[in-house]
DSSP file (Angstrom, degrees, kcal/mol; ACC not computed):
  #  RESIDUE AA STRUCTURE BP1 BP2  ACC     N-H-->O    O-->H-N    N-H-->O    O-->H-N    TCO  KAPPA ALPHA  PHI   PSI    X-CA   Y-CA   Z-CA
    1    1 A X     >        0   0    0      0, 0.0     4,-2.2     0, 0.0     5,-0.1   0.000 360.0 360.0 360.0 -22.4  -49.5  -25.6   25.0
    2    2 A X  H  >  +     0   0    0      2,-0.2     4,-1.1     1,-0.2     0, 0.0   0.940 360.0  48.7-103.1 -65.4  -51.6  -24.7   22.1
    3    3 A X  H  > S+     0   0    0      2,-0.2     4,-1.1     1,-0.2    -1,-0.2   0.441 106.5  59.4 -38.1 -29.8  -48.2  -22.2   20.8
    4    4 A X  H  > S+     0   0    0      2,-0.2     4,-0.5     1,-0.1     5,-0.3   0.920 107.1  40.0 -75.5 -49.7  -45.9  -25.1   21.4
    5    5 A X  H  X S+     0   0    0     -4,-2.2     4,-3.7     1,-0.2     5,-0.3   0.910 113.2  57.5 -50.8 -30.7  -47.6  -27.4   18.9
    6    6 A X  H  X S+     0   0    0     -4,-1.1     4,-2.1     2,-0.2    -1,-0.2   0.969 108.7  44.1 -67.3 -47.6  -48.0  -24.4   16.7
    7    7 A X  H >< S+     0   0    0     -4,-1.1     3,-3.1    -3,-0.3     4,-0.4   0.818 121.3  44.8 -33.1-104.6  -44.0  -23.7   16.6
    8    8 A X  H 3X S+     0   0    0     -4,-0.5     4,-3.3     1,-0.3     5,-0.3   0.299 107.4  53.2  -2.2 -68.2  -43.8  -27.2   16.2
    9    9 A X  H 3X S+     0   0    0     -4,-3.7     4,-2.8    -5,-0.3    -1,-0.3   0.891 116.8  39.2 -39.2 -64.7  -46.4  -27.7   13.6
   10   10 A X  H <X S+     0   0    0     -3,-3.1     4,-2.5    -4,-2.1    -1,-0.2   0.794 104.9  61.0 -79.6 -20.8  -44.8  -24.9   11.3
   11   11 A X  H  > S+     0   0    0     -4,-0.4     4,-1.3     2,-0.2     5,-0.2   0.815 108.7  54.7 -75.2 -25.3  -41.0  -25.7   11.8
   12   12 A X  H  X S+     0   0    0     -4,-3.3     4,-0.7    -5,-0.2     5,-0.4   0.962 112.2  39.7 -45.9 -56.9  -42.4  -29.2   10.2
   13   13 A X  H  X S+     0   0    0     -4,-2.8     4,-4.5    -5,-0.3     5,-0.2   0.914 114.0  50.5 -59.9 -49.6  -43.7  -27.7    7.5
   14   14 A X  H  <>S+     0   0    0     -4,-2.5     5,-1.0     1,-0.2     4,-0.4   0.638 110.2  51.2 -57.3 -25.7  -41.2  -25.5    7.0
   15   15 A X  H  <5S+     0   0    0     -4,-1.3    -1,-0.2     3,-0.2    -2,-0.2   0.426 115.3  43.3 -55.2 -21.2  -38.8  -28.2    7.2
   16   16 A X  H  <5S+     0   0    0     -4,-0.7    -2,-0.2    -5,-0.2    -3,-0.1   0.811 125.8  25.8 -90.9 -71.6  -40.8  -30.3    4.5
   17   17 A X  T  <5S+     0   0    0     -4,-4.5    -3,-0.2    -5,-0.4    -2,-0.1   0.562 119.9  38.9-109.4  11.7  -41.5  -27.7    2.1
   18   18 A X  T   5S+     0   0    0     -4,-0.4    -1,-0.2    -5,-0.2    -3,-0.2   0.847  89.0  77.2-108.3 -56.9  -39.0  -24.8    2.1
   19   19 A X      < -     0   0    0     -5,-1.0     2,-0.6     1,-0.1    -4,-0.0   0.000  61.7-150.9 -61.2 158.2  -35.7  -25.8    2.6
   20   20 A X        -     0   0    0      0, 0.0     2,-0.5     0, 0.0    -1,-0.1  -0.944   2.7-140.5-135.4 159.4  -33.8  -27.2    0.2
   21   21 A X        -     0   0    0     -2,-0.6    -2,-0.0     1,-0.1     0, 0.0  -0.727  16.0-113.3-109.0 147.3  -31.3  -29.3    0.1
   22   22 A X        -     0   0    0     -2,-0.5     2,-0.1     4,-0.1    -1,-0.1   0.155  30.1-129.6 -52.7 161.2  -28.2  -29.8   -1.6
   23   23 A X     >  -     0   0    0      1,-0.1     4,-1.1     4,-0.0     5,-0.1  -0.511  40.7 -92.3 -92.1-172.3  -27.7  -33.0   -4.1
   24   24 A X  H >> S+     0   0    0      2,-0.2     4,-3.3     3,-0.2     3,-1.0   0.931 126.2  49.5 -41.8 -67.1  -24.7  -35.3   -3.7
   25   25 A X  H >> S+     0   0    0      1,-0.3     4,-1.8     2,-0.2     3,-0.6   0.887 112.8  56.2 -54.1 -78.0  -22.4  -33.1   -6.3
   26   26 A X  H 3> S+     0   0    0      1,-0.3     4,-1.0     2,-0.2    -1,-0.3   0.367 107.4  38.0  31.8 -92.5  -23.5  -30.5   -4.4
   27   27 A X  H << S+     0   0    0     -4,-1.1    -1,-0.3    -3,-1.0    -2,-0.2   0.680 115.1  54.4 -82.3 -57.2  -22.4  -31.4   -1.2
   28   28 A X  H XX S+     0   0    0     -4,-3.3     4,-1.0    -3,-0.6     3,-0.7   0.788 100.4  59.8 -31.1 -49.8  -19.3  -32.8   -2.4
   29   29 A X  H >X S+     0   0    0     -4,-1.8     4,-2.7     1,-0.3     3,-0.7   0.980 110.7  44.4 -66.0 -57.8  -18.1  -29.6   -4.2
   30   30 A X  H 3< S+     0   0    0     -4,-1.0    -1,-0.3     1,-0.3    -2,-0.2  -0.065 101.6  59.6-101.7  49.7  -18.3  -27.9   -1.2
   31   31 A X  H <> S+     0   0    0     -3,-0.7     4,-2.5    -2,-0.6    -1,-0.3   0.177 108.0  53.1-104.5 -41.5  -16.7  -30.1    1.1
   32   32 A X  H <X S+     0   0    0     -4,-1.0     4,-2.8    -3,-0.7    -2,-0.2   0.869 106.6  49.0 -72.5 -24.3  -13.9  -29.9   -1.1
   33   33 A X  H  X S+     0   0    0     -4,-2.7     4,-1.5     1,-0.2    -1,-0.2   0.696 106.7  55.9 -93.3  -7.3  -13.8  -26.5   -1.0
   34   34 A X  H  > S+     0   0    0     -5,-0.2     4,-2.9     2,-0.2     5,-0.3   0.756 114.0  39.9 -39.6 -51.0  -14.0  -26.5    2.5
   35   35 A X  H  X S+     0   0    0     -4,-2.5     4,-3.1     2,-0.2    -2,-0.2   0.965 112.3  52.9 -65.6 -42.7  -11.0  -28.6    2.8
   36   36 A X  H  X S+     0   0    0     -4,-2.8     4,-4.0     2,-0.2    -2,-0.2   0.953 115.2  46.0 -45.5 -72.7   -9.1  -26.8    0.0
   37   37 A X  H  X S+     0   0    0     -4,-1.5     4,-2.5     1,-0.2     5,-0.3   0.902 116.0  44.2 -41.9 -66.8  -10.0  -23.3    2.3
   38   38 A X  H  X S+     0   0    0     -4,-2.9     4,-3.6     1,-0.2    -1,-0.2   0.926 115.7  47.3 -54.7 -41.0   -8.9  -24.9    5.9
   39   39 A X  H  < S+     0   0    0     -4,-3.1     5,-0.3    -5,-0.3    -1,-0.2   0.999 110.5  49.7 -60.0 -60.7   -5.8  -26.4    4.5
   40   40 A X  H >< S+     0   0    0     -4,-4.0     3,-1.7     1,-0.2    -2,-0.2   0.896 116.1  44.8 -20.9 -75.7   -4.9  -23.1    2.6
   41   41 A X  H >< S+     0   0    0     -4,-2.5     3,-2.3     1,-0.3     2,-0.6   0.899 113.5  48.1 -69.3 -51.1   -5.4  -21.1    6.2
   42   42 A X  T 3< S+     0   0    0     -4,-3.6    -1,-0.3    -5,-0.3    -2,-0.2   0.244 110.3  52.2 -79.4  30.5   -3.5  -23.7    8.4
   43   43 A X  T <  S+     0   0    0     -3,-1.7    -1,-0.2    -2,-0.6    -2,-0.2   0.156 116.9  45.1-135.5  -1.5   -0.4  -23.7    5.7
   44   44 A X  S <  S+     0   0    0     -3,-2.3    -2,-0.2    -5,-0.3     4,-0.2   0.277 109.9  49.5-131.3  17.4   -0.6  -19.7    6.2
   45   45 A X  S  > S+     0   0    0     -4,-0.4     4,-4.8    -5,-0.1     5,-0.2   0.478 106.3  53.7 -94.2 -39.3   -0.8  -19.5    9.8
   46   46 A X  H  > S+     0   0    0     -5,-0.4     4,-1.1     1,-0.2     5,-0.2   0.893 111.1  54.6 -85.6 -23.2    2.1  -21.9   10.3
   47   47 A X  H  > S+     0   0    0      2,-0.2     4,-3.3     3,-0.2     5,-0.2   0.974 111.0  39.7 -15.2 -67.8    4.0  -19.3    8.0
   48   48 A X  H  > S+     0   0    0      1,-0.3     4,-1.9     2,-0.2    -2,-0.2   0.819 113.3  52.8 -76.2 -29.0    3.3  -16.8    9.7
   49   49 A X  H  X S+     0   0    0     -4,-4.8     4,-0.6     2,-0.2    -1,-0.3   0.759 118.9  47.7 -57.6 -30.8    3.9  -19.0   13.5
   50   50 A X  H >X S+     0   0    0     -4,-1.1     4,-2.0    -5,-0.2     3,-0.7   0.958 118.6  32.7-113.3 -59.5    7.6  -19.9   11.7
   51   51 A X  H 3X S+     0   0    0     -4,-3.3     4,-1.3     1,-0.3    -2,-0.2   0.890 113.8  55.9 -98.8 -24.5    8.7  -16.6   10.5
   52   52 A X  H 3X S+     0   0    0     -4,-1.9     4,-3.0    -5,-0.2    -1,-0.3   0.888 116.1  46.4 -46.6 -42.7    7.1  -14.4   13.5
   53   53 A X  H <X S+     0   0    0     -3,-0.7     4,-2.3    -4,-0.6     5,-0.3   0.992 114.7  44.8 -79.2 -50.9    9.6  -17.3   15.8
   54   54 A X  H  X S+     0   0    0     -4,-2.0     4,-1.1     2,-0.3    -1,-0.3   0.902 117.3  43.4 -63.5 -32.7   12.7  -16.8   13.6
   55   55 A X  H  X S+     0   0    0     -4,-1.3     4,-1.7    -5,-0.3    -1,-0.2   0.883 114.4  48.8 -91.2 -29.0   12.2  -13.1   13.6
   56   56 A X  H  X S+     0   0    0     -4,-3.0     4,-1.4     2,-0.2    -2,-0.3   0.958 115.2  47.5 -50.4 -64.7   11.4  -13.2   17.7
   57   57 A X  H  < S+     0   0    0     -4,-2.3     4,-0.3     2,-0.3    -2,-0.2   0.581 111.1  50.5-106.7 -23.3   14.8  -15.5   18.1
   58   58 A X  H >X S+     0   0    0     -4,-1.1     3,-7.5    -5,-0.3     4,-1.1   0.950 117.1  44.7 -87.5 -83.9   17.0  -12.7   15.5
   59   59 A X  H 3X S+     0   0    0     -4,-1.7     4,-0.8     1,-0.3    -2,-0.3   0.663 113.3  46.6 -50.5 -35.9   15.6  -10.0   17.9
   60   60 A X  H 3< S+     0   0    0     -4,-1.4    -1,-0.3     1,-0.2    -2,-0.2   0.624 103.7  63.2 -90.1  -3.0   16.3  -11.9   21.3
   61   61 A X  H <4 S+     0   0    0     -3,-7.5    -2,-0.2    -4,-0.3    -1,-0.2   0.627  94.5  60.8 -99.9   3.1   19.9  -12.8   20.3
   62   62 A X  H  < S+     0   0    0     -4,-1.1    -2,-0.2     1,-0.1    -1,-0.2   0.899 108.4  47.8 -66.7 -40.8   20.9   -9.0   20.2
   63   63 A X  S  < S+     0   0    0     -4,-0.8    -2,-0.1     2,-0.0    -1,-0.1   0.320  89.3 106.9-109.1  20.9   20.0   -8.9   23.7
   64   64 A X              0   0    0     -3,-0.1    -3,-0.0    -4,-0.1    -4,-0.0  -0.449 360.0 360.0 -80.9 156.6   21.8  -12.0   25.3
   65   65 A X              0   0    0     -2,-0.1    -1,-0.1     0, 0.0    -4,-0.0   0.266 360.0 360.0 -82.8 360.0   24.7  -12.1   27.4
């Protein structure tokens, strides 16, 4: 018991007086650049889903009947 309170004890403390945290601007800026990033990567995946299908559909009408 005496090793859980110590954990405890020091992830408080270490919570308290170590971290820090971001301000508002902060927190903001990189929320935007978060969005900025995901949006980017889902607008270049469905690229790549669209011309991979078109180029799959070229390649499967050569071998229809």
């Amino acid at each position: 018991m005496n090793k859980v309170s110590t954990y405890i004890r020091e992830s408080y403390y270490e919570l308290m007086e170590k971290v820090t945290w971001p301000t508002w601007s902060q927190l903001q800026q990189s929320t935007a650049i978060v969005l900025v990033s995901t949006l980017l990567i889902m607008l270049m995946v469905w690229l790549m889903d669209t011309l991979s299908n078109q180029v799959l559909q070229l390649i499967y009408s050569f071998f229809k009947s």
